[in-house]
N, C-alpha and C positions, 0 to 999 in steps of 0.2 A: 272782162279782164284782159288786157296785154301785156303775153309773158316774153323774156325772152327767147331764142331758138335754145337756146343751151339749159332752161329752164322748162320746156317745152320737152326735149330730151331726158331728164331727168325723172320727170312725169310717168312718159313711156317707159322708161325702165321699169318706174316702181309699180306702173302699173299692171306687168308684164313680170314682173318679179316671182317668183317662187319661193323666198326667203324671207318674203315681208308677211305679218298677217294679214290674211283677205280681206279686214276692213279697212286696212290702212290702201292696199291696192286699188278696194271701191273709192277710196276717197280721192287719191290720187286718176280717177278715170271721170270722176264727178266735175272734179277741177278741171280737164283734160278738155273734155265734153263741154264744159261754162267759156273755154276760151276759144272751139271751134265756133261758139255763137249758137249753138241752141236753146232751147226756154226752159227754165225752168222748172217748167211743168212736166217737160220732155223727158229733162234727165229725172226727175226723179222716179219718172214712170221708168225709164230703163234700169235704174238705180235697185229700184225696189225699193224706194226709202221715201218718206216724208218731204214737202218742199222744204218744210223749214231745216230738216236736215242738210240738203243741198247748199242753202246760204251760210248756215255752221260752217259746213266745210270750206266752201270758199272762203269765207270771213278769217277760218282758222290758218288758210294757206296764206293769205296775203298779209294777215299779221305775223304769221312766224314761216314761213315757207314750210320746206319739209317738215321741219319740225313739228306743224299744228297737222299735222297728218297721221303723227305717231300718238296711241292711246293715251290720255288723258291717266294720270290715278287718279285712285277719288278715297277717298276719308282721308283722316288724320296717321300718323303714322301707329303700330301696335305697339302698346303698352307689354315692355318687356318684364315677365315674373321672377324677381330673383331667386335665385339657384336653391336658395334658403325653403324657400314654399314650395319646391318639387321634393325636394329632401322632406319633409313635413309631411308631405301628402303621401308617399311612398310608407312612415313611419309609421303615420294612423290606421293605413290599409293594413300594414300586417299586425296591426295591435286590434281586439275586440271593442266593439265598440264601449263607450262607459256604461257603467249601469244603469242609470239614472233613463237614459236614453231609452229603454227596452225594444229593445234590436237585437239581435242577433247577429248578425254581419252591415256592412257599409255597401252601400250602393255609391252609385256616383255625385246624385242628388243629393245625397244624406250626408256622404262626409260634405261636399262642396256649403250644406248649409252648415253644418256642425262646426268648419272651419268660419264659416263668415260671422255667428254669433259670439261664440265659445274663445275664437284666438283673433278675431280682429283681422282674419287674411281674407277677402274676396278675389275667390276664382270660378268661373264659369263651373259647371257640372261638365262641359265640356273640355273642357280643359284635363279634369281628373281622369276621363275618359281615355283621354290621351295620351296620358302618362302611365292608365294602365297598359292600354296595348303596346306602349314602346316599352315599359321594363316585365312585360308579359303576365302581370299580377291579375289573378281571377279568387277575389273574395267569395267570389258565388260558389266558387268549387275547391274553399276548402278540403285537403285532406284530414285535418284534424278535427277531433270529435269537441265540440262548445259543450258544457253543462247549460242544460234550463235554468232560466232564469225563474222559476216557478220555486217556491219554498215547500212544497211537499214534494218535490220530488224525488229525493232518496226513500220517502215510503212508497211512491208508484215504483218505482225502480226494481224494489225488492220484491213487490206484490207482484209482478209479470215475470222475473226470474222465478221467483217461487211457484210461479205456476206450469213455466216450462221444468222445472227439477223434477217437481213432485205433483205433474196433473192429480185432479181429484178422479178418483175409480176409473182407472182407463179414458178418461175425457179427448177428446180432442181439441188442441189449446190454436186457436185462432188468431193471430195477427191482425188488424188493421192500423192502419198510418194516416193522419187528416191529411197529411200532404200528397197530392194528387201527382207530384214527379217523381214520389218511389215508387217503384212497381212491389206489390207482393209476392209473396214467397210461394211457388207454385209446387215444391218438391213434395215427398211425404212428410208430414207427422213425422215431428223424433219421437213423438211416444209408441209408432205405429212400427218399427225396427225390427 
């Protein structure tokens, strides 16, 4: 490659730069290196990079000068979600989920698919993810008590009250919970007062 001096200079700068990202700096010291006349082989062993990296980069300098120096983007541009589906998805989080569904709360997984069957809107699970932590929404930690979805449950309900009111002959009335993230209740016995 024969650069000019004043393209030679410009090199040095960026390659000497502190403002530039370091890969663009390597590339600019790659080029640098190609037009002192070394091998290819050379620079890329000082490079730390590929040969065919090296040829990229020259290839890229000499088709666009600095400009093929600076990072490439790569995909397509993102698919912007209208205002309409954040509003939606904020809507269904603080609503239960349907019945039909038997759930008890919405995960991120479960509204994003609920949304994709149900209303015709596809968004990433991650996506909902995102819009809980920016409007701070935690389904998981509900303050409000849900009713079971279970159809006897106002006669369980009454049978475990009934037993804390009125243990049978001084009994001791035990609690357990199937769910392993409540802890038990470690104090005395209210019938033991």
């Amino acid at each position: 490659m024969d650069l000019t001096s004043e393209q030679m200079a410009e090199l040095r700068e960026l390659a000497g730069s502190r403002d530039v990202p370091a890969v663009v700096a390597l590339r600019a010291r790659i080029v640098l290196w190609s037009c002192e006349g070394r091998r290819r082989k050379d620079i890329a062993e000082l490079a730390g990079v590929a040969p065919l990296t090296v040829d990229r980069c020259k290839a890229r300098y000499a088709e666009r000068a600095l400009a093929g120096l600076e990072e490439k983007r790569r995909g397509g541009p993102c698919t912007q979600v209208p205002p309409q589906v954040r509003t939606r998805v904020v809507a269904l989080t603080r609503m239960s989920p349907p019945a039909e569904s038997g759930l008890s709360r919405w995960s991120t997984r479960t509204l994003a698919d609920h949304l994709k069957r149900r209303k015709g809107i596809s968004v990433s699970w991650r996506y909902v993810a995102r819009i809980w932590r920016e409007e701070n929404l935690k389904p998981h930690r509900s303050g409000t008590f849900k009713i079971s979805k279970d159809p006897a449950f106002a006669d369980k309900v009454a049978d475990v009250v009934g037993l804390y009111l009125a243990p049978l002959g001084g009994a001791v009335v035990l609690s357990i919970d199937e769910k392993t993230q409540v802890q038990p209740w470690t104090g005395p016995s209210p019938c033991c007062r």
